[in-house]
ZADO-72728 format. One line per field, with one value per residue (C-alpha): residue number from 1; y negated, x negated, z. Coordinates in nm, 3 decimals, decimal comma, always signed. Example, Ala and Ser with C-alpha at 12.3 -4.5 7.8 and 13.67 -1.06 7.14 Angstrom:
BEGIN
pos: 1 / 2
py: +0,450 / +0,106
px: -1,230 / -1,367
pz: +0,780 / +0,714
END
This chain:
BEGIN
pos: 1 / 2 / 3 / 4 / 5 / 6 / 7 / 8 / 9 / 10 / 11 / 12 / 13 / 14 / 15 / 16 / 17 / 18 / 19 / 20 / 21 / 22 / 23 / 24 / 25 / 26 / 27 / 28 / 29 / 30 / 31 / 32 / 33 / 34 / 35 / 36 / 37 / 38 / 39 / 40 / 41 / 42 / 43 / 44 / 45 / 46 / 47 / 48 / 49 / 50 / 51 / 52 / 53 / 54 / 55 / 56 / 57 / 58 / 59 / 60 / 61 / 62 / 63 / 64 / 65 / 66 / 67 / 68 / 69 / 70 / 71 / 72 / 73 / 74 / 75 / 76 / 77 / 78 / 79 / 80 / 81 / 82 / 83 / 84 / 85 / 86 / 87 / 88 / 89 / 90 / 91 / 92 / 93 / 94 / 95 / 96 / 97 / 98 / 99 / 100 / 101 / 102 / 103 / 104 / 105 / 106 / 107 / 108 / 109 / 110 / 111 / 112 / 113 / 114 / 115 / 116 / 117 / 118 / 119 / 120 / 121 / 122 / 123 / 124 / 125 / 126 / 127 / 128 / 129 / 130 / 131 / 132 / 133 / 134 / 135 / 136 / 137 / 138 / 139 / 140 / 141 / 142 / 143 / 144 / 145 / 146 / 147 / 148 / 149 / 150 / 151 / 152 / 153 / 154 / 155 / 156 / 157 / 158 / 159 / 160 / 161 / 162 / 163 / 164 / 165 / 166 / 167 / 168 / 169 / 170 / 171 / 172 / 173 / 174 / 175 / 176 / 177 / 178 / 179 / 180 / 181 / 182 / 183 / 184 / 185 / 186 / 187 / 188 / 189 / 190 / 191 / 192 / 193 / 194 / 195 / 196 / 197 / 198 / 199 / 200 / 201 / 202 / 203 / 204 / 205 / 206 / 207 / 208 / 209 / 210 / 211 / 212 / 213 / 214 / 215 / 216 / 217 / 218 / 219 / 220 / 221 / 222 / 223 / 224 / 225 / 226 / 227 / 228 / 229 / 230 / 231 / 232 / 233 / 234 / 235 / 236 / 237 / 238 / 239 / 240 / 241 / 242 / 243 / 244 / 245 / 246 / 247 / 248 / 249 / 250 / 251 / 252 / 253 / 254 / 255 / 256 / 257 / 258 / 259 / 260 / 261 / 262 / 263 / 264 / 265 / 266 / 267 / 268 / 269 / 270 / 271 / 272 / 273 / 274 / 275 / 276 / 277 / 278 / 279 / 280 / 281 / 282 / 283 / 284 / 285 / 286 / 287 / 288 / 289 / 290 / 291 / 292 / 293 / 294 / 295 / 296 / 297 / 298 / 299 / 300 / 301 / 302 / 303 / 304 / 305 / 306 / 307 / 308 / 309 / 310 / 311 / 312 / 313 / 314 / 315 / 316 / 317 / 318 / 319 / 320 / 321 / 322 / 323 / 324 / 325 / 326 / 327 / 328 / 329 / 330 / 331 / 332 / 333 / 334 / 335 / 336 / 337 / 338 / 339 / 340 / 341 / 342 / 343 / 344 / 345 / 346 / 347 / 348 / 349 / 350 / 351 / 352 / 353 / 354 / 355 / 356 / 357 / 358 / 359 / 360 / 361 / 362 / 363 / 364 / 365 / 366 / 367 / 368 / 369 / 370 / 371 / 372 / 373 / 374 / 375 / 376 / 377 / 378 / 379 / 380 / 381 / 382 / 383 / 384 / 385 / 386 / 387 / 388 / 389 / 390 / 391 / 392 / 393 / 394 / 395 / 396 / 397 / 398 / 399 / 400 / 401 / 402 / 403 / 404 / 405 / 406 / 407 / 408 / 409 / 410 / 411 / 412 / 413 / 414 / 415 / 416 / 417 / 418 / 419 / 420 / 421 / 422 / 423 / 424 / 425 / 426 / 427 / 428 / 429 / 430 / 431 / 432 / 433 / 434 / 435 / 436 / 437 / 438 / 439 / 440 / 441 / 442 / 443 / 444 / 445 / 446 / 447 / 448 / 449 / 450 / 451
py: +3,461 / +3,375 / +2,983 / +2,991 / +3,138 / +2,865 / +2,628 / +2,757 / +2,866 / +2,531 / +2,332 / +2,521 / +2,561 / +2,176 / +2,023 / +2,367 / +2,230 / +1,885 / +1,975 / +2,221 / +1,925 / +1,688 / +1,979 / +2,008 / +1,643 / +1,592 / +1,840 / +1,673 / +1,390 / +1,476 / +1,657 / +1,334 / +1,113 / +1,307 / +1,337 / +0,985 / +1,075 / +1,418 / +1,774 / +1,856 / +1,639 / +1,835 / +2,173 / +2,123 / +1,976 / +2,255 / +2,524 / +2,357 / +2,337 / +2,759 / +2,752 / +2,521 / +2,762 / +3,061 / +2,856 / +2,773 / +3,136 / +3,217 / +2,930 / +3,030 / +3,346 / +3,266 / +2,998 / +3,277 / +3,601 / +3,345 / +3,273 / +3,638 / +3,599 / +3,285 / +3,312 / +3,591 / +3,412 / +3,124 / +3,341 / +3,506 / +3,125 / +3,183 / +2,901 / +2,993 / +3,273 / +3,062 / +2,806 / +3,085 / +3,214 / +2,849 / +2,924 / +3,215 / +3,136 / +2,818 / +2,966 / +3,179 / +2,868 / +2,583 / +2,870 / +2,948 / +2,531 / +2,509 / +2,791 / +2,667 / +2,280 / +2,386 / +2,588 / +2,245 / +2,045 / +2,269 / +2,468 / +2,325 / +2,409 / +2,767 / +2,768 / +2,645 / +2,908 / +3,165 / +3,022 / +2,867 / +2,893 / +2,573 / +2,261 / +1,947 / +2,152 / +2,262 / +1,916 / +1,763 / +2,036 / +2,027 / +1,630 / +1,722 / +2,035 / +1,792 / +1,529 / +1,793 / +1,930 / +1,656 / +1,785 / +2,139 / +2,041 / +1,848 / +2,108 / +2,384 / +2,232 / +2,058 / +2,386 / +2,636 / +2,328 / +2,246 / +2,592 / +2,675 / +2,361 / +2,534 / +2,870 / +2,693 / +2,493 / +2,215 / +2,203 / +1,880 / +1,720 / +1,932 / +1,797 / +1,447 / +1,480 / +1,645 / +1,380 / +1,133 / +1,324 / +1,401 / +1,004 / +0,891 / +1,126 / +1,013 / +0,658 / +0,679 / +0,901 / +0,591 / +0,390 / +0,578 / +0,700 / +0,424 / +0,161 / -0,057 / -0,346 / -0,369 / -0,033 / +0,195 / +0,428 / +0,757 / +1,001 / +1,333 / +1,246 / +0,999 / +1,264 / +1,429 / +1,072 / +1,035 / +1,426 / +1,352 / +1,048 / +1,177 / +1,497 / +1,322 / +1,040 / +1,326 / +1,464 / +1,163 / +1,166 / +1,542 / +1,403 / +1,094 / +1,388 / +1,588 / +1,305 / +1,291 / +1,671 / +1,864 / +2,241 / +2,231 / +2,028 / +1,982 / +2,088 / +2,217 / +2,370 / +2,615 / +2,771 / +2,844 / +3,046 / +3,433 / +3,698 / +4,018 / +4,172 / +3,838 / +3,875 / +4,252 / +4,157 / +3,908 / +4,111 / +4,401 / +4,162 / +3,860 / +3,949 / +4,191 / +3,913 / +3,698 / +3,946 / +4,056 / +3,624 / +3,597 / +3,932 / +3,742 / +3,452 / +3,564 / +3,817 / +3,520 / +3,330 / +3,647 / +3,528 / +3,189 / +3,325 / +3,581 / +3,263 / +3,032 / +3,261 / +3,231 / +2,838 / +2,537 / +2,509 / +2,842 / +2,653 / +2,323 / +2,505 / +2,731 / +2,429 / +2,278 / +2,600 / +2,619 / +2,281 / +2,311 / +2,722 / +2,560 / +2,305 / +2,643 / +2,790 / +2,528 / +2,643 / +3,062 / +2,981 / +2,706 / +3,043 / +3,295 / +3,058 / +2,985 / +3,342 / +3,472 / +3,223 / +3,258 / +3,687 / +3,611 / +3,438 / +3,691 / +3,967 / +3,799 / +3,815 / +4,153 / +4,155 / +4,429 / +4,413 / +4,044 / +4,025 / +4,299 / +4,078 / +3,782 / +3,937 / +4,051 / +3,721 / +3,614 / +3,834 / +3,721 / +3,350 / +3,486 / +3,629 / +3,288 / +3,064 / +3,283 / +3,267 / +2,894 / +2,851 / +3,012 / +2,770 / +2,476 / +2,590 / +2,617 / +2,274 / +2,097 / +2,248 / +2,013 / +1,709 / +1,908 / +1,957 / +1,645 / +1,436 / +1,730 / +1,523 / +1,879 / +2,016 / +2,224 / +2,507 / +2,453 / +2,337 / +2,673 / +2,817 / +2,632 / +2,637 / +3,037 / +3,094 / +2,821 / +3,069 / +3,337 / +3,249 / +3,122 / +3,514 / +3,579 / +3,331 / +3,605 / +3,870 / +3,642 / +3,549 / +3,859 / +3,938 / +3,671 / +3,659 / +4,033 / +4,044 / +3,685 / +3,640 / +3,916 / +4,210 / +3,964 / +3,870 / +4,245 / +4,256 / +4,497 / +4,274 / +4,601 / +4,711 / +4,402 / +4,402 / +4,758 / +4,682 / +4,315 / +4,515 / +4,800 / +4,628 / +4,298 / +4,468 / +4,827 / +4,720 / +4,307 / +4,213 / +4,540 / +4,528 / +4,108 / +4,221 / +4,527 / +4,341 / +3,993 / +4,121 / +4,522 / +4,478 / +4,124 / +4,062 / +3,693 / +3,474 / +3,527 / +3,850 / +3,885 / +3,646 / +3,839 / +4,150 / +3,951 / +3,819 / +4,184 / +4,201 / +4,046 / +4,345 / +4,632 / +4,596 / +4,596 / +4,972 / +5,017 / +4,653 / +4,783 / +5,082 / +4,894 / +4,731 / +5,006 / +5,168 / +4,938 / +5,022 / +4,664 / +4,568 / +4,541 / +4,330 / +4,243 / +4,011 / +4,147 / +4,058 / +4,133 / +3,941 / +3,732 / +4,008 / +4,172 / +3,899
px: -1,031 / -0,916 / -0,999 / -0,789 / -0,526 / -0,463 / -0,540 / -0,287 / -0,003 / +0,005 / +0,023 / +0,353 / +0,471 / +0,404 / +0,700 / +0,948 / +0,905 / +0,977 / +1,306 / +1,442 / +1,342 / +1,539 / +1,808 / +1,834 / +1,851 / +2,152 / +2,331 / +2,208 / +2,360 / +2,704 / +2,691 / +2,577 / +2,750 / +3,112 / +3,034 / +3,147 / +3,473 / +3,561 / +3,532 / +3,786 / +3,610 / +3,265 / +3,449 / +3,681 / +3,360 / +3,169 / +3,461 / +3,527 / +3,096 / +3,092 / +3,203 / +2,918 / +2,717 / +2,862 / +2,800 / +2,437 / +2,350 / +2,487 / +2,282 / +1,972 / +2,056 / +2,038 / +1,750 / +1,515 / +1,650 / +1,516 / +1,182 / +1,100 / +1,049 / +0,981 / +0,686 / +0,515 / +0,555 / +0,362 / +0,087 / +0,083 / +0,054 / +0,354 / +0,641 / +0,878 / +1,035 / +1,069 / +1,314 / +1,496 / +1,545 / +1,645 / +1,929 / +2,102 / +2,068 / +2,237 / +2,523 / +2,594 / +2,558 / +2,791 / +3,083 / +3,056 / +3,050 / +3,360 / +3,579 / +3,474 / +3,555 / +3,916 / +3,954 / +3,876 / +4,059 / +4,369 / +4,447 / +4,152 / +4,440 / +4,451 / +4,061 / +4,074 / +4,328 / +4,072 / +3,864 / +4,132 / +4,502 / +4,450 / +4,664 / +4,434 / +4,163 / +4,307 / +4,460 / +4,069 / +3,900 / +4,126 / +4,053 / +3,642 / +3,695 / +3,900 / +3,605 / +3,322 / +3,454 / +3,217 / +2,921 / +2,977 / +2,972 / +2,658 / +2,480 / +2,489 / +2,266 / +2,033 / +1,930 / +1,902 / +1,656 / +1,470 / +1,418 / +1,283 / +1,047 / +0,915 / +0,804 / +0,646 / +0,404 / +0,576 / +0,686 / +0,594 / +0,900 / +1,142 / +1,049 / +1,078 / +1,439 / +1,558 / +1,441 / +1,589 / +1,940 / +1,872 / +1,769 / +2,087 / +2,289 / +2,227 / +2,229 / +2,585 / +2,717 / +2,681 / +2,805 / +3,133 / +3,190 / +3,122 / +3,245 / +2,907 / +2,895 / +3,223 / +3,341 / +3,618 / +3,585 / +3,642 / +3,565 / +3,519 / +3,633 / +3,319 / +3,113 / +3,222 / +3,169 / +2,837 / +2,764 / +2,905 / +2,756 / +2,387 / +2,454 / +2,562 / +2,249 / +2,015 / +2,118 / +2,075 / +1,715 / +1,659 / +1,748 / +1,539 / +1,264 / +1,327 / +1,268 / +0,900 / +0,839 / +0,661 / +0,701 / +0,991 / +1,357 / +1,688 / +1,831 / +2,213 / +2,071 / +1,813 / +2,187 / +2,218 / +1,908 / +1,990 / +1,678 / +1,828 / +1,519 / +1,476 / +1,876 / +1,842 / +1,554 / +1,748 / +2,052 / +1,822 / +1,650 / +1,769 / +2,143 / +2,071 / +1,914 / +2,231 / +2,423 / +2,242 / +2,231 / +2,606 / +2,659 / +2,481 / +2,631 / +2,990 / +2,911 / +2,756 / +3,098 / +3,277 / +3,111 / +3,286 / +3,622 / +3,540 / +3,439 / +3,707 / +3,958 / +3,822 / +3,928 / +3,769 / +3,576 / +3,320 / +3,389 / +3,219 / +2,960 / +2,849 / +2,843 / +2,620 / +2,388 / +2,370 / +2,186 / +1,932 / +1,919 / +1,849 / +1,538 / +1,399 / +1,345 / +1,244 / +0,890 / +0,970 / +1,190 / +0,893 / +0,675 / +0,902 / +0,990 / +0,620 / +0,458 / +0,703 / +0,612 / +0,226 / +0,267 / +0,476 / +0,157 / -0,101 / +0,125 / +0,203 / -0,200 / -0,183 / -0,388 / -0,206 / -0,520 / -0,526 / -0,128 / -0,148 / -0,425 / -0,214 / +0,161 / -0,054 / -0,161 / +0,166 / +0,345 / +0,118 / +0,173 / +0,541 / +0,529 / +0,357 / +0,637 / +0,891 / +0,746 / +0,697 / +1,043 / +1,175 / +1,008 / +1,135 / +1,477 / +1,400 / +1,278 / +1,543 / +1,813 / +1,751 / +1,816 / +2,149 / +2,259 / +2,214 / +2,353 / +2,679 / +3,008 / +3,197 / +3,423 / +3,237 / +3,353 / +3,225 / +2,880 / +2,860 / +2,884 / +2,639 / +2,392 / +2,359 / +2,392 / +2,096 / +1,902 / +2,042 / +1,901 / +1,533 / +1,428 / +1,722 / +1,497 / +1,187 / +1,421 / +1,530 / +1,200 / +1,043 / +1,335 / +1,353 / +0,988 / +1,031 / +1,382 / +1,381 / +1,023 / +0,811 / +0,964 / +1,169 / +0,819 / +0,777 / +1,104 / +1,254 / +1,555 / +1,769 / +1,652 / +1,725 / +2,128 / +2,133 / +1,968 / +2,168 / +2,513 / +2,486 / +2,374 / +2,619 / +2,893 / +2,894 / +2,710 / +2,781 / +3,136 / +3,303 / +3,103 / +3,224 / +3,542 / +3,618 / +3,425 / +3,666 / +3,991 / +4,053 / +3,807 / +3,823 / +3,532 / +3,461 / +3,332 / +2,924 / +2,972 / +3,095 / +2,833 / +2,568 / +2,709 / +2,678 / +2,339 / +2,215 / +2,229 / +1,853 / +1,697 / +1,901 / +1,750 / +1,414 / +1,289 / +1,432 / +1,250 / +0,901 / +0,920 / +0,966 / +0,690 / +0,434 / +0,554 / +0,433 / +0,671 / +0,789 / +0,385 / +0,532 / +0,407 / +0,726 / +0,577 / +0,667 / +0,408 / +0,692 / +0,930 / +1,020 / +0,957 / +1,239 / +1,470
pz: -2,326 / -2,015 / -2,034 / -2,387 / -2,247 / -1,960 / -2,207 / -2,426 / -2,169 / -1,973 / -2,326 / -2,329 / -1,997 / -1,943 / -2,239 / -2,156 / -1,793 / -1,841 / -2,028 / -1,772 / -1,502 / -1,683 / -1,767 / -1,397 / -1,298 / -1,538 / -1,339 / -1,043 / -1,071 / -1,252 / -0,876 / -0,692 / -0,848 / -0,864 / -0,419 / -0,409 / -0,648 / -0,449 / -0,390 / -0,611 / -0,896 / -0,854 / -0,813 / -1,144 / -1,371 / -1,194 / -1,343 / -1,686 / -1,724 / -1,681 / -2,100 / -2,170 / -1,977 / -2,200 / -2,484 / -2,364 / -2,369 / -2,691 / -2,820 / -2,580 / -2,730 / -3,093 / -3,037 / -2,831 / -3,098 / -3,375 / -3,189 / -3,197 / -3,543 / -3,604 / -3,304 / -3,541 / -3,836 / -3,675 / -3,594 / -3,930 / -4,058 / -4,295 / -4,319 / -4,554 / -4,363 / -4,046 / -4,303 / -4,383 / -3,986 / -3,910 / -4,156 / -4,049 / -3,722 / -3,830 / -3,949 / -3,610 / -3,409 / -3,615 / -3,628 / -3,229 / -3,141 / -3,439 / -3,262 / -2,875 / -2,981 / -3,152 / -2,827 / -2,570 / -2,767 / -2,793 / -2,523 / -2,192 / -1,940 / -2,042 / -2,031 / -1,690 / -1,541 / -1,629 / -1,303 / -1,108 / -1,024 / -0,822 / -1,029 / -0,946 / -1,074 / -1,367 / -1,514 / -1,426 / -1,598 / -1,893 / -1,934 / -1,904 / -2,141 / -2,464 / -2,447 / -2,456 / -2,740 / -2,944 / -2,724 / -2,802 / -3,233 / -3,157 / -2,944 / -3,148 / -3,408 / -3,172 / -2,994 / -3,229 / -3,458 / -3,112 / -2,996 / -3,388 / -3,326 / -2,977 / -3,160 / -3,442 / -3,158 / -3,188 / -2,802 / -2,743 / -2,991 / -2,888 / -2,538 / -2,651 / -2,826 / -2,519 / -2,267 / -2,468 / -2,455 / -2,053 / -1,965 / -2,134 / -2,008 / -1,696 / -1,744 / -1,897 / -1,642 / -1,363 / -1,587 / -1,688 / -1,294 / -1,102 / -1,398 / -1,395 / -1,652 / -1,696 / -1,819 / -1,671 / -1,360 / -1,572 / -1,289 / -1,451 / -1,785 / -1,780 / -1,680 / -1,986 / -2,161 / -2,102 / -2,221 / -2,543 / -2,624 / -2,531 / -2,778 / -3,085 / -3,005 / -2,972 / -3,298 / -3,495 / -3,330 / -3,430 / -3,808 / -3,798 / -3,591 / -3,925 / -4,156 / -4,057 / -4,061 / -4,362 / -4,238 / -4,051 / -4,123 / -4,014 / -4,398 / -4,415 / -4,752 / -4,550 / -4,381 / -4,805 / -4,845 / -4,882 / -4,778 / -4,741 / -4,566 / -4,324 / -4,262 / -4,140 / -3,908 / -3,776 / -3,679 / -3,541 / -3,333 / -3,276 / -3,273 / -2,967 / -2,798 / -2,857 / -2,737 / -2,422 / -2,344 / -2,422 / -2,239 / -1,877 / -1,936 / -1,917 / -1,676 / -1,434 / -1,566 / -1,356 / -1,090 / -1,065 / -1,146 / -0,816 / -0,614 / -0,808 / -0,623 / -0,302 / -0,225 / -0,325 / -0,033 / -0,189 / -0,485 / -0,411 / -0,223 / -0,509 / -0,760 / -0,497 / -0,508 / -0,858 / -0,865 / -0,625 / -0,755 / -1,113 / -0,969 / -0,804 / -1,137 / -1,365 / -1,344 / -1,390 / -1,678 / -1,841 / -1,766 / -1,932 / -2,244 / -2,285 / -2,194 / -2,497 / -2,740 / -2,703 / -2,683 / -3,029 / -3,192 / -3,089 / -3,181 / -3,550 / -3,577 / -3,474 / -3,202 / -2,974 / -2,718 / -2,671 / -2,644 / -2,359 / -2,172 / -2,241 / -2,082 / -1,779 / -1,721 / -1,758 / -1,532 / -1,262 / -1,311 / -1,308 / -0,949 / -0,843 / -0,984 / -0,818 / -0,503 / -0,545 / -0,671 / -0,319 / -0,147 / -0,323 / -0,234 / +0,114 / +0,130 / -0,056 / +0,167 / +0,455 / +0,209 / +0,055 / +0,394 / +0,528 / +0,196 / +0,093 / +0,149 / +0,220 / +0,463 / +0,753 / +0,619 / +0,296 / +0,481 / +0,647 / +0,320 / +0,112 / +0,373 / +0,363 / +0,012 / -0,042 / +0,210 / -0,004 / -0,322 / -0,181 / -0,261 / -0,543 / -0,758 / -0,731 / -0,915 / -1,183 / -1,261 / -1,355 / -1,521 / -1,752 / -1,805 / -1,885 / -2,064 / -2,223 / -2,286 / -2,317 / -2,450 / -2,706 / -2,831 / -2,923 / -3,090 / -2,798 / -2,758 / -2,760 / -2,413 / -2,271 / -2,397 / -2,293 / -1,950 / -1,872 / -2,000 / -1,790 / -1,492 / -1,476 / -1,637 / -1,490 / -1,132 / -1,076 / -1,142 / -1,068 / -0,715 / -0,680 / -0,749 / -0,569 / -0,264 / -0,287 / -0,356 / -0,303 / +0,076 / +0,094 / +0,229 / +0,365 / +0,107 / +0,209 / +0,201 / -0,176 / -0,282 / -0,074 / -0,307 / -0,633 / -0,574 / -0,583 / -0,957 / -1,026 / -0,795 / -0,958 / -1,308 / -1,139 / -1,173 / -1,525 / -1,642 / -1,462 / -1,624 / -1,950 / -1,889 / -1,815 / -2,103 / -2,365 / -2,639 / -2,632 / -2,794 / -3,193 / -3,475 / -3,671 / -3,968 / -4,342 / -4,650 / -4,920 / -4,812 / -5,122 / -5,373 / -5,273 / -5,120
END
């Protein structure tokens, strides 16, 4: 059992890895690249990005909710139902990208005072935010179809359409910032450019993808289909997993506006941070995304004994990638340091929050792994929402607040406070875990009958 589930895992981990690499390297380089352009460039595109990152998790969301289902369904070796999930969760993501693209293209400076009260920022922002609104219509199909793709075992495409949309995304974003073969130095709007561009090419490859495939398409028609039992799962357990995503996403949104407030020199620093925070969890998150997806097929066979076996291995390749993710961080940070066109000030800051977050990545490991992966895979996405709501929302950005503006606290200090969050949601998500009331096998055999 143990060679089969290496064997298994790491055919998984291996694509989800490769993705989140490239993920990371895109946001690399807007980074890199917008250093030579200025620190108010990479702090507004690092402001105007925090609604694609609320986006992201409502996608993530919706694409990971589905996958609890459509993991099981895998397992079971039934298709049909897993058309039908693609479908409604379909219909959640095209409305979301409709009302955030309406929103970027009519009123980006509003968007933008929510994280800054600083003008420069706001008027660059707003020009990133009215371009992206093509990358936000384009995205929500791609992920939710790519993240269906992942559960079915197909990990390997979904990996493919997404290094095609990473390669070219960075490829254009040289081109559109630095003007190469002729074209215009766009600055931040190119970075915004280039996003675009690589999100309506990568659709057209996820239709051409579709073309070839016999179990699984990219078909408007499935958003159509009507199950009324399928539909009900899906809103007990995937919509709390949406939820609990969107939920951390805006909550880690809070964040920014806290450090948004604090000058520009936290803000460059944290965008900074983010980056190199993002390459120290490529491999926990490639765990997590792949240890959920393999529990999902083993509970779908209903084999609760196996899937416990399975989640303990995970957990432990878990603690490993956290560890290893720390360290990553802590070697990077000479290279940041040494490379980071910022003010000392700013220096001073991103040096200690990089030492900050070289143990911070431990506790968002096992909570993903645990959260995002695991107990999702046992269709216990309700303790998750509960657990994320409480502790970001009650605990996080009351604390980051209270700390920046009522003690105003220097700037370390409040991000110090903030990067608690991860370690407070550690004895209720243990306990979770012991308890074993996540282990469920959520597959129907009459599905049809009485659709």
């Amino acid at each position: 059992m143990q060679k089969q589930f290496y064997r298994q895992i790491w055919k998984l981990i291996i694509p989800i890895v490769i993705q989140n690499l490239l993920s990371a390297a895109v946001n690399s380089a807007d980074v890199v690249m917008l250093n030579y352009v200025g620190q108010s460039a990479i702090s507004a595109v690092s402001l105007a990005t925090q609604y694609a990152q609320i986006l992201f998790m409502f996608y993530y969301g919706l694409g990971t909710g589905a996958s609890i289902l459509c993991a099981q369904y895998y397992g079971k070796g039934d298709w049909e139902p897993i058309r039908v999930v693609e479908g409604i969760a379909m219909r959640f993501s095209v409305a979301a990208s409709v009302l955030f693209a309406i929103a970027a293209v009519t009123v980006p400076e509003l968007m933008m005072k929510l994280f800054t009260n600083e003008p420069e920022l706001i008027a660059l922002g707003a020009s990133y935010l009215r371009v992206m609104s093509v990358a936000y219509l384009c995205w929500g199909v791609t992920e939710v179809y790519l993240a269906i793709l992942r559960s079915a075992g197909k990990a390997f495409v979904s990996m493919s359409m997404n290094v095609l949309a990473f390669s070219l995304n960075i490829v254009l974003n040289a081109v559109f910032i630095f003007g190469l073969f002729g074209a215009p130095r766009l600055g931040v709007t190119g970075v915004a450019i280039a996003t675009a561009a690589s999100r309506v090419i990568e659709l057209i490859a996820c239709v051409i993808v579709s073309a070839g495939t016999r179990e699984i398409k990219l078909n408007p028609a499935y958003m159509l289909i009507r199950n009324k039992l399928l539909f009900q799962d899906f809103v007990k357990l995937a919509l709390p997993a949406l939820l609990n995503d969107v939920l951390w996403g805006v909550a880690f949104s809070m964040y920014s506006v806290i450090i948004g407030h604090l000058g520009t020199d936290a803000v460059a620093a944290n965008s900074l941070v983010t980056v190199v925070r993002n390459f120290g969890t490529i491999l926990c998150f490639g765990v997590a995304s792949a240890g959920g997806i393999l529990v999902g097929n083993v509970l779908g066979e209903n084999k609760i004994d196996k899937a416990k076996d399975y989640t303990s291995r995970v957990m432990k390749l878990t603690v490993i990638t956290g560890i290893v993710g720390g360290v990553i961080i802590l070697l990077i940070t000479p290279f940041v340091l040494r490379f980071a066109d910022l003010t000392d000030t700013a220096m001073h800051y991103l040096k200690v929050m990089l030492y900050i977050n070289s143990y911070y990545v431990i506790g968002i490991a096992v909570n993903t792994t645990l959260i995002a992966g695991i107990f999702r895979a046992g269709g216990d996405s309700r303790f998750g929402c509960i657990c994320d709501g409480i502790t970001m929302w009650c605990y996080a950005v009351p604390l980051g607040f209270f700390a920046a503006f009522v003690l105003k606290l220097p700037v370390l200090w409040v991000y110090f406070l903030l990067c608690t969050d991860e370690f407070a949601k550690w004895p209720a998500v243990i306990r979770r875990y012991r308890s074993g009331k996540w282990l469920n096998n959520i597959t129907r055999d009459d599905l049809f009958e009485n659709g």
